[in-house]
N, CA, C and O of each residue as an XYZ file, in Angstrom:
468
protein
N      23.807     -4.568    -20.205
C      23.686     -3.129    -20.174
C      24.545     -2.546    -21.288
O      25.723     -2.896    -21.341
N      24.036     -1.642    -22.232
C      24.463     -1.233    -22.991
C      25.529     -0.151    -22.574
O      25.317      0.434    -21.512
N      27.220      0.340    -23.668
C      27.540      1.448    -22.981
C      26.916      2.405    -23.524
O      26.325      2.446    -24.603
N      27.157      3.642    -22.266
C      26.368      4.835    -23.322
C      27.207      5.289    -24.449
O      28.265      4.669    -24.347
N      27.241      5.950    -25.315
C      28.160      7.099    -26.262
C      28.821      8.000    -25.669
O      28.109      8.945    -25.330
N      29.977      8.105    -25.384
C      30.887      9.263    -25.385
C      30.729     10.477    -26.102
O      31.176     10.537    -27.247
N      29.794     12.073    -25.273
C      29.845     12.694    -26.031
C      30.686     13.503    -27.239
O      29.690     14.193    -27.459
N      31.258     13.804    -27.811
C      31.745     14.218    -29.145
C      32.513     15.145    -28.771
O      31.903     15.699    -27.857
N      33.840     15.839    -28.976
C      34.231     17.429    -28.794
C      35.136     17.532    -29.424
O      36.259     17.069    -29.229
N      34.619     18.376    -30.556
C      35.369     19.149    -31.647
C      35.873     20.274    -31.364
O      35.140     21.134    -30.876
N      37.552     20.599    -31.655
C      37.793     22.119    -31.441
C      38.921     22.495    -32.508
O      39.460     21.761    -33.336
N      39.074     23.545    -32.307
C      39.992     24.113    -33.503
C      40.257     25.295    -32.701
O      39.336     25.845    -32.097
N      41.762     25.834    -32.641
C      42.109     27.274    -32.664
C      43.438     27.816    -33.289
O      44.270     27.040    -33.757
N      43.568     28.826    -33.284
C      44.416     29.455    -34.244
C      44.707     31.262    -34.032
O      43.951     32.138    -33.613
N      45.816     31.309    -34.415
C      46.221     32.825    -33.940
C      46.113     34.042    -35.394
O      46.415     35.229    -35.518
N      45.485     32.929    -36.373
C      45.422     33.567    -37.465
C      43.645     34.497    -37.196
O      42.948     34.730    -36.209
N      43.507     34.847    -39.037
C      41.989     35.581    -38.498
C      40.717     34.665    -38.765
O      39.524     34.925    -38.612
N      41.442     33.340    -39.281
C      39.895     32.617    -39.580
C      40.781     31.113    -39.137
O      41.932     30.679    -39.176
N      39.050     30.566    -38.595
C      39.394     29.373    -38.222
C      37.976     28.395    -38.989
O      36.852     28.831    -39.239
N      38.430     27.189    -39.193
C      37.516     26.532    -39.653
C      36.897     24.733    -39.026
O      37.387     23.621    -39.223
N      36.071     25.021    -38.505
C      36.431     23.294    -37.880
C      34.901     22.192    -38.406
O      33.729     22.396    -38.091
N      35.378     21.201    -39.155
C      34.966     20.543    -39.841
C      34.451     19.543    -39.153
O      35.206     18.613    -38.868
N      33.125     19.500    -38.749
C      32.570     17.946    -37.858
C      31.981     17.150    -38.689
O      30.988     17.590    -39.268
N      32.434     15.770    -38.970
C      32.123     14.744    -40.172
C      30.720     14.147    -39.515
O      30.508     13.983    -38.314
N      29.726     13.835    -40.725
C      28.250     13.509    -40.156
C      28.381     11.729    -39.606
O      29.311     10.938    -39.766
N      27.288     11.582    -39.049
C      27.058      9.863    -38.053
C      25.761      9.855    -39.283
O      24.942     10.665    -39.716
N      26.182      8.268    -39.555
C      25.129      7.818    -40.491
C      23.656      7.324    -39.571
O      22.531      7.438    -40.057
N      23.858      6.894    -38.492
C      22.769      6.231    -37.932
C      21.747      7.141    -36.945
O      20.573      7.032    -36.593
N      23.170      8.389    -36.616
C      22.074      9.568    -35.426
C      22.668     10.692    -35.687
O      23.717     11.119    -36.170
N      21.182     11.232    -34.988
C      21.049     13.159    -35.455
C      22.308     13.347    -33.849
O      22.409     12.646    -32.842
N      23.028     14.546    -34.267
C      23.689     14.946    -32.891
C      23.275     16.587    -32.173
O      22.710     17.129    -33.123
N      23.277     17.074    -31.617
C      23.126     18.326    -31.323
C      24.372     18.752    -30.661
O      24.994     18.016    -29.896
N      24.695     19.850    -30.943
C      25.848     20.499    -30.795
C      25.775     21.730    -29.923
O      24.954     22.616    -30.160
N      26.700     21.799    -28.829
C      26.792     23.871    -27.957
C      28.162     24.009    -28.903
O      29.129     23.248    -28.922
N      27.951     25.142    -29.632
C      28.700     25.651    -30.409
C      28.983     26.929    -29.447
O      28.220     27.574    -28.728
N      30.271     27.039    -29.690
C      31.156     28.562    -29.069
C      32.587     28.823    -29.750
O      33.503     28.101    -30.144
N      32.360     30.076    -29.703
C      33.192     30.310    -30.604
C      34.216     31.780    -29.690
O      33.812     31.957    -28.540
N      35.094     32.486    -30.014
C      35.811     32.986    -28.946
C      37.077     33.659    -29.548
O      38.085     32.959    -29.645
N      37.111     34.703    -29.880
C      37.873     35.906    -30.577
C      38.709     36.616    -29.379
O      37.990     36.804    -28.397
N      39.910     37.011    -29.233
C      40.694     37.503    -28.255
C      41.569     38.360    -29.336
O      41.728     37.923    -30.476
N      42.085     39.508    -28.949
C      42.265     40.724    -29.436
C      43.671     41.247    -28.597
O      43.433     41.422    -27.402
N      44.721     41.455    -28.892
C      45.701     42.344    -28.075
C      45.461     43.921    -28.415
O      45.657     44.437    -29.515
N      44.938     44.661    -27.092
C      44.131     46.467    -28.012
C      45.558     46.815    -27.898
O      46.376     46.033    -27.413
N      45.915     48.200    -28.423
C      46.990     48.539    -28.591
C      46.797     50.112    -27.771
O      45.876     50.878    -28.055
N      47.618     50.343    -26.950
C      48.094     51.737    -25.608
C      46.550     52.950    -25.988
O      45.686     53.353    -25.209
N      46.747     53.243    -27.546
C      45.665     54.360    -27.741
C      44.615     53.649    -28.793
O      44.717     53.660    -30.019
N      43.581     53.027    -28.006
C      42.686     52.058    -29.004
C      41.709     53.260    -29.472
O      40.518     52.987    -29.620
N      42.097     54.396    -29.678
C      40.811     55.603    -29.960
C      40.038     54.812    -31.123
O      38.873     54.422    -31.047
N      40.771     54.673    -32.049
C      40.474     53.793    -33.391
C      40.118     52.485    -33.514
O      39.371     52.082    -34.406
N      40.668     51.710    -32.568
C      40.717     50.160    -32.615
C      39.163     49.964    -32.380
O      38.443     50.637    -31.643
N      38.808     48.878    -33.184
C      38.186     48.030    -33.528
C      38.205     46.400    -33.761
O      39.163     45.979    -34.410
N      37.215     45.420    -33.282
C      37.441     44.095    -33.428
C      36.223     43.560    -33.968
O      35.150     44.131    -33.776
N      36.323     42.469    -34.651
C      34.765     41.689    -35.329
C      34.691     40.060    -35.436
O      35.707     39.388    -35.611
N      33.759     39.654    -35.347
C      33.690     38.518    -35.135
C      32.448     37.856    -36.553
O      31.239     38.086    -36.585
N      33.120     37.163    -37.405
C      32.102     36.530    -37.675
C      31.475     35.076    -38.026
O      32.273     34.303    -38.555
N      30.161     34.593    -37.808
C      30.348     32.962    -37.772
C      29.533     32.570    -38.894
O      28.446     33.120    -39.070
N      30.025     31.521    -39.801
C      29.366     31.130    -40.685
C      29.436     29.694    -40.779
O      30.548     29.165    -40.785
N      28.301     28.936    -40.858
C      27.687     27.327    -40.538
C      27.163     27.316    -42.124
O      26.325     28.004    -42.708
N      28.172     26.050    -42.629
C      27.990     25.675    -43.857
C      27.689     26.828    -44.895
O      26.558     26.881    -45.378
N      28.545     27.656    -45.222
C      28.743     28.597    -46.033
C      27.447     30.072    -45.923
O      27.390     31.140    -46.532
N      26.521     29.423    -44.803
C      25.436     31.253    -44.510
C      25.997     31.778    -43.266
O      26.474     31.157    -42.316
N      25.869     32.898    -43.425
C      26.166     33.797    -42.587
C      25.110     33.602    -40.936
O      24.023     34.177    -40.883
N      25.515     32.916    -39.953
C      24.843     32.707    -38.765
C      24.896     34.239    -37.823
O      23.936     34.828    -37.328
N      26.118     34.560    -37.790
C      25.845     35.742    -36.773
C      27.485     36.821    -36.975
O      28.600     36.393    -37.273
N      27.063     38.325    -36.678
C      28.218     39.148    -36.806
C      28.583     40.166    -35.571
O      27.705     40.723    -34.912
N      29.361     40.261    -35.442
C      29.482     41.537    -34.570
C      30.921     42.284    -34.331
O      32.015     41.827    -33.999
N      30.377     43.943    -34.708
C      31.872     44.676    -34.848
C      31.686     45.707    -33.573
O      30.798     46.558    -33.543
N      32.635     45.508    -32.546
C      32.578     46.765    -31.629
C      34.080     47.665    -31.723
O      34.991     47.555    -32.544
N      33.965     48.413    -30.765
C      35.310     49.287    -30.667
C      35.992     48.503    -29.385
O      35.438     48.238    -28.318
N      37.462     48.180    -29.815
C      37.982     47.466    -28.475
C      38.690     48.193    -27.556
O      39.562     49.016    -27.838
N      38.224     47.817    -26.174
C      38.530     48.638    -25.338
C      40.034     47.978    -24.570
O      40.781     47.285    -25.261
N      40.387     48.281    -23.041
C      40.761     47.901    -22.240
C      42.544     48.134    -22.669
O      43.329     47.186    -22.679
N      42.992     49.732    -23.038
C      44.144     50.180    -23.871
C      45.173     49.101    -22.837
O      45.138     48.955    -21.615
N      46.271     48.294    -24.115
C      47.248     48.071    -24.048
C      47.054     46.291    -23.390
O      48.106     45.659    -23.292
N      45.865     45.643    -23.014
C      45.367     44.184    -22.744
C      44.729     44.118    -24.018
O      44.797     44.572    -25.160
N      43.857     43.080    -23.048
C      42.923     42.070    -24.513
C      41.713     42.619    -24.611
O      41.291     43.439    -23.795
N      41.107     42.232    -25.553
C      39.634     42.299    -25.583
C      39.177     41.463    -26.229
O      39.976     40.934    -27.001
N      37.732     40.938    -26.248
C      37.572     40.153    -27.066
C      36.120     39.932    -27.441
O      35.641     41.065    -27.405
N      35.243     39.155    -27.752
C      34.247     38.238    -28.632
C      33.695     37.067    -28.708
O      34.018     36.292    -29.608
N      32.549     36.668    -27.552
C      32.431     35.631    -27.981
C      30.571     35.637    -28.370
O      29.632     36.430    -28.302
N      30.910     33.738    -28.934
C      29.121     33.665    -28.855
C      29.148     32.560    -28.955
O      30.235     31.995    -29.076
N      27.798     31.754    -28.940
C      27.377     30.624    -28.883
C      25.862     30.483    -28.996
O      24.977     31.216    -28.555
N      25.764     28.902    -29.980
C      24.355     28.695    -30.347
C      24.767     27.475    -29.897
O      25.841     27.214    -29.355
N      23.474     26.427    -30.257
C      23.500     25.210    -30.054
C      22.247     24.890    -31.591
O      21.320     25.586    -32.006
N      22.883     23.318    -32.153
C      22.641     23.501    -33.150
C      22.303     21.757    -33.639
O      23.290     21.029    -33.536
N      20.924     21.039    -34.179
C      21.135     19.865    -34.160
C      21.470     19.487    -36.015
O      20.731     19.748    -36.964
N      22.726     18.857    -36.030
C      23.122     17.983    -36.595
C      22.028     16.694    -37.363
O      21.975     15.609    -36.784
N      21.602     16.799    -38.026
C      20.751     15.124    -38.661
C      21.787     14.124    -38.807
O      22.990     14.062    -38.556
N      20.789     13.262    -39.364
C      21.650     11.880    -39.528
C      22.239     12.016    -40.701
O      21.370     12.290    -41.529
N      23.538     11.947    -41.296
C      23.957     11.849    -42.772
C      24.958     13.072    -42.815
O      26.112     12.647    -42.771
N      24.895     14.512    -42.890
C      25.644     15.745    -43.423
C      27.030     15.765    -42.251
O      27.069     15.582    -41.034
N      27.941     16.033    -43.134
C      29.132     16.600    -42.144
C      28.468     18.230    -42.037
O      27.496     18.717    -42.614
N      29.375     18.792    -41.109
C      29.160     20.417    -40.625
C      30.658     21.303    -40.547
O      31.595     21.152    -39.763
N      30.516     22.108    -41.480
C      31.250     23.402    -41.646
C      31.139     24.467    -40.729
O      30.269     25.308    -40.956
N      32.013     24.613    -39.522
C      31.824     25.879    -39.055
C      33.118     26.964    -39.271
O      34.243     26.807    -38.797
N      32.833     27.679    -39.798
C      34.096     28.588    -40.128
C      33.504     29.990    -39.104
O      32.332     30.234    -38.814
N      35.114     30.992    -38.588
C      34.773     31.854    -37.921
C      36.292     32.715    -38.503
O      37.500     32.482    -38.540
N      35.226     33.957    -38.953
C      36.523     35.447    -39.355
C      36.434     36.174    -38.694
O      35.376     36.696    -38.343
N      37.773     36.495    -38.233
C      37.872     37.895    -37.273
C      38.586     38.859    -38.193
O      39.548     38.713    -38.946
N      37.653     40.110    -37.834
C      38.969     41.324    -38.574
C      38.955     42.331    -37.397
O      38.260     42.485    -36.393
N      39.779     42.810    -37.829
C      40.301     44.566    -36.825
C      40.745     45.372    -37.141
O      40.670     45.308    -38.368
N      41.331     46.392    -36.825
C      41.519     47.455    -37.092
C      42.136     48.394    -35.853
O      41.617     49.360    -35.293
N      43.576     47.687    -35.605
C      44.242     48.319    -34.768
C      44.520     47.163    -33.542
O      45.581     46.977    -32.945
N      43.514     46.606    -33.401
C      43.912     45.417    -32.158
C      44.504     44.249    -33.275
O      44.601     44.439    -34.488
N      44.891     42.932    -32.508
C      45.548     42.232    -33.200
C      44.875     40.882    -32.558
O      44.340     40.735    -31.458
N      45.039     40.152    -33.389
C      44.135     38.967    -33.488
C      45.080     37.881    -32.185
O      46.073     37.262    -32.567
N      44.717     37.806    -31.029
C      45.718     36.892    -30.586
C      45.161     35.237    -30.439
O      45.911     34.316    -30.114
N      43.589     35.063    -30.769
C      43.524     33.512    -30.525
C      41.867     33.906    -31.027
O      41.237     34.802    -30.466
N      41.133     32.844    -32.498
C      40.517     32.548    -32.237
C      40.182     31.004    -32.523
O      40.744     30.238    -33.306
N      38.986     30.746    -31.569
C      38.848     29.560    -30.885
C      37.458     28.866    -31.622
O      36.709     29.769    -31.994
N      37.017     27.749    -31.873
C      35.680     27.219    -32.537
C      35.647     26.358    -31.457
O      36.750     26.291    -30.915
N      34.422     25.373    -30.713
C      34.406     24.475    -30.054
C      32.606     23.889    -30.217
O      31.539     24.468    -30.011
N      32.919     22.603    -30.641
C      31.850     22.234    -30.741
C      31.849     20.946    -29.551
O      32.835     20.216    -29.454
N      30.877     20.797    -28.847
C      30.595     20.219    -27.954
C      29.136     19.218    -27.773
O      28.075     19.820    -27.611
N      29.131     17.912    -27.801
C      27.441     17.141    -28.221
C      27.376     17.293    -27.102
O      28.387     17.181    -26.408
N      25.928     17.656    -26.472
C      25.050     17.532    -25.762
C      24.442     16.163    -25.940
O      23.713     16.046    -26.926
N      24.617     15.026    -25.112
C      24.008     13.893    -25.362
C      22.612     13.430    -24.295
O      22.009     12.374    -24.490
């Protein structure tokens, strides 16, 4: 009996505004990936102004964006999303994720790549 493969789990986080997490390619198999990604925000007492954004980019194109107004004065707020995404046989994978704001403060963002086997 063969063993099976241990699925894969890549993560990266960071309190800065960009995170980048680098999954190196399998020469012999395609992988598929649940990608999530996860922006957390400290709003500040009068968020009238505050604002937070999230954005994800897979091997240097722009996959997905989003800027709201952050709520919940003087806690967190935050951002997330998730695709799922298959990997071929051969390429490593670039996922980079920028957060900006504008009044809230960046307290954690998170990349997590996860194989679905």
């Amino acid at each position: 009996m063969a063993a099976q493969a241990k699925p894969e789990l890549w993560r990266t986080e960071t309190a800065d505004a960009v995170a980048v997490l680098n999954i190196p390619g399998a020469l012999k198999r395609p992988r598929t990936f649940d990608i999530d990604v996860s922006l957390l925000v400290r709003v500040p007492e009068d968020p009238s102004q505050a604002w937070h954004a999230l954005t994800l980019e897979i091997d240097g194109k722009r996959q997905w964006h989003r800027r709201i107004a952050s709520s919940c004065p003087g806690q967190t707020d935050g951002l997330d999303y998730h695709c799922r995404l298959v990997l071929e046989a051969g390429p490593a994978l670039r996922i980079r994720a920028v957060a900006g704001s504008r009044g809230a403060v960046v307290q954690r963002l998170q990349i997590e790549a996860r194989e679905d086997l």
